[in-house]
N, C-alpha and C positions, 0 to 999 in steps of 0.2 A: 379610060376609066379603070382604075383598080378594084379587084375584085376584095371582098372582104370575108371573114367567115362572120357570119351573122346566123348565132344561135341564141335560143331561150334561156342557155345556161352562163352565160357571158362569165359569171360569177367562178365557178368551175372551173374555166382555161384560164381565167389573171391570177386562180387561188395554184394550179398546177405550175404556170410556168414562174411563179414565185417560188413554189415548193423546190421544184427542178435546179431551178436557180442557187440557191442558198444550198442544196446538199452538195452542188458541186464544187460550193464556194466560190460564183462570180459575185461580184457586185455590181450593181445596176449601170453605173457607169461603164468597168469593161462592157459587159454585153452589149452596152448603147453603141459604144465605138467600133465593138467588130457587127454590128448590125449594120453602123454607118448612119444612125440616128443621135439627133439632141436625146440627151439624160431624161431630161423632163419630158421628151414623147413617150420611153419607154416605162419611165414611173406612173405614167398615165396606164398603160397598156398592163401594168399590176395592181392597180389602185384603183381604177376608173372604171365604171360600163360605158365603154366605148366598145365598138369593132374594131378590130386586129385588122390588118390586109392579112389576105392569104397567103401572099408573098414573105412578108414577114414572119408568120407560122411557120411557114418549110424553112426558112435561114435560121429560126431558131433550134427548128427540130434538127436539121444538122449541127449547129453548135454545141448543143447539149446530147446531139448523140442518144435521141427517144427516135421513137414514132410519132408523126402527126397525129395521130389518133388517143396518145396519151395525155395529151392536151385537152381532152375532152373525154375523160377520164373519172368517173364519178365513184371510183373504187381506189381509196388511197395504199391498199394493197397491193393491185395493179400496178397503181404510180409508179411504185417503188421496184418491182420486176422489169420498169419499160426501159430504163439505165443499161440502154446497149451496148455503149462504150465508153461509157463514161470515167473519168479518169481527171486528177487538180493538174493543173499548169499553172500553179504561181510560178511566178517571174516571167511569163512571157512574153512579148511584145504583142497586139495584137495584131501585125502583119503575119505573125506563125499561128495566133489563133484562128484567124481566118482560113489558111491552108489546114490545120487540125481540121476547122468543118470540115472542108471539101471531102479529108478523108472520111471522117464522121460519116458523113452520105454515099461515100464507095463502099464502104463495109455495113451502112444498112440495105443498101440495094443490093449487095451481094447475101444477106441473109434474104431477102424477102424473094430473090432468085431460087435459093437452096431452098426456099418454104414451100417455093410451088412447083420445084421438081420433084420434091419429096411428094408431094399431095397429088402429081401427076402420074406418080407410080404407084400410089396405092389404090389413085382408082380401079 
């Protein structure tokens, strides 16, 4: 059984990974095919109160190069500071935007490593 994020703000995480989306200039299509999903599941997933799988959360948050947690993000100020490494790749194939994620999620795991050496030494 897949796990889903089921929250009370559903509205919020389809308005943010929209928001995410369009500043970094995917279109729904790309993202569908480096997600590995039909177009029409993901246009639901920004359109629709439905549940996301949580699986699906984390592959996006590495594609887009956020935090999980900016997903559900009720401060569109915030939104906008959570663009950890974001950066366009028109022309790409998405065999190289898929390897992008991967990277995406080595250089957020390696901040969120530096966040809490940092915060281990000022204890």
């Amino acid at each position: 059984m897949e796990e889903h994020a089921n929250t009370p703000g559903m509205g919020i995480i389809q308005n943010n990974i929209k928001t995410i989306r369009k500043k970094l200039g995917y279109t729904q299509e790309t993202v569908a095919d480096v997600l590995g999903i039909a177009r029409s599941t993901y246009t639901e997933y920004e359109t629709k109160d439905i549940e996301i799988p949580l699986n699906t959360l984390e592959k996006l948050s590495d594609f887009f190069g956020v935090e999980l947690s900016s997903f559900f993000s009720e401060n569109e100020d915030q939104l906008k500071d959570t663009l950890v490494c974001a950066f366009r790749t028109d022309g790409v194939s998405v065999e190289d935007l898929r390897t992008i994620s991967k990277f995406k999620s080595i250089v957020k795991n390696y901040i969120k490593m530096r966040r809490i050496e940092k915060n281990g030494q000022n204890s």
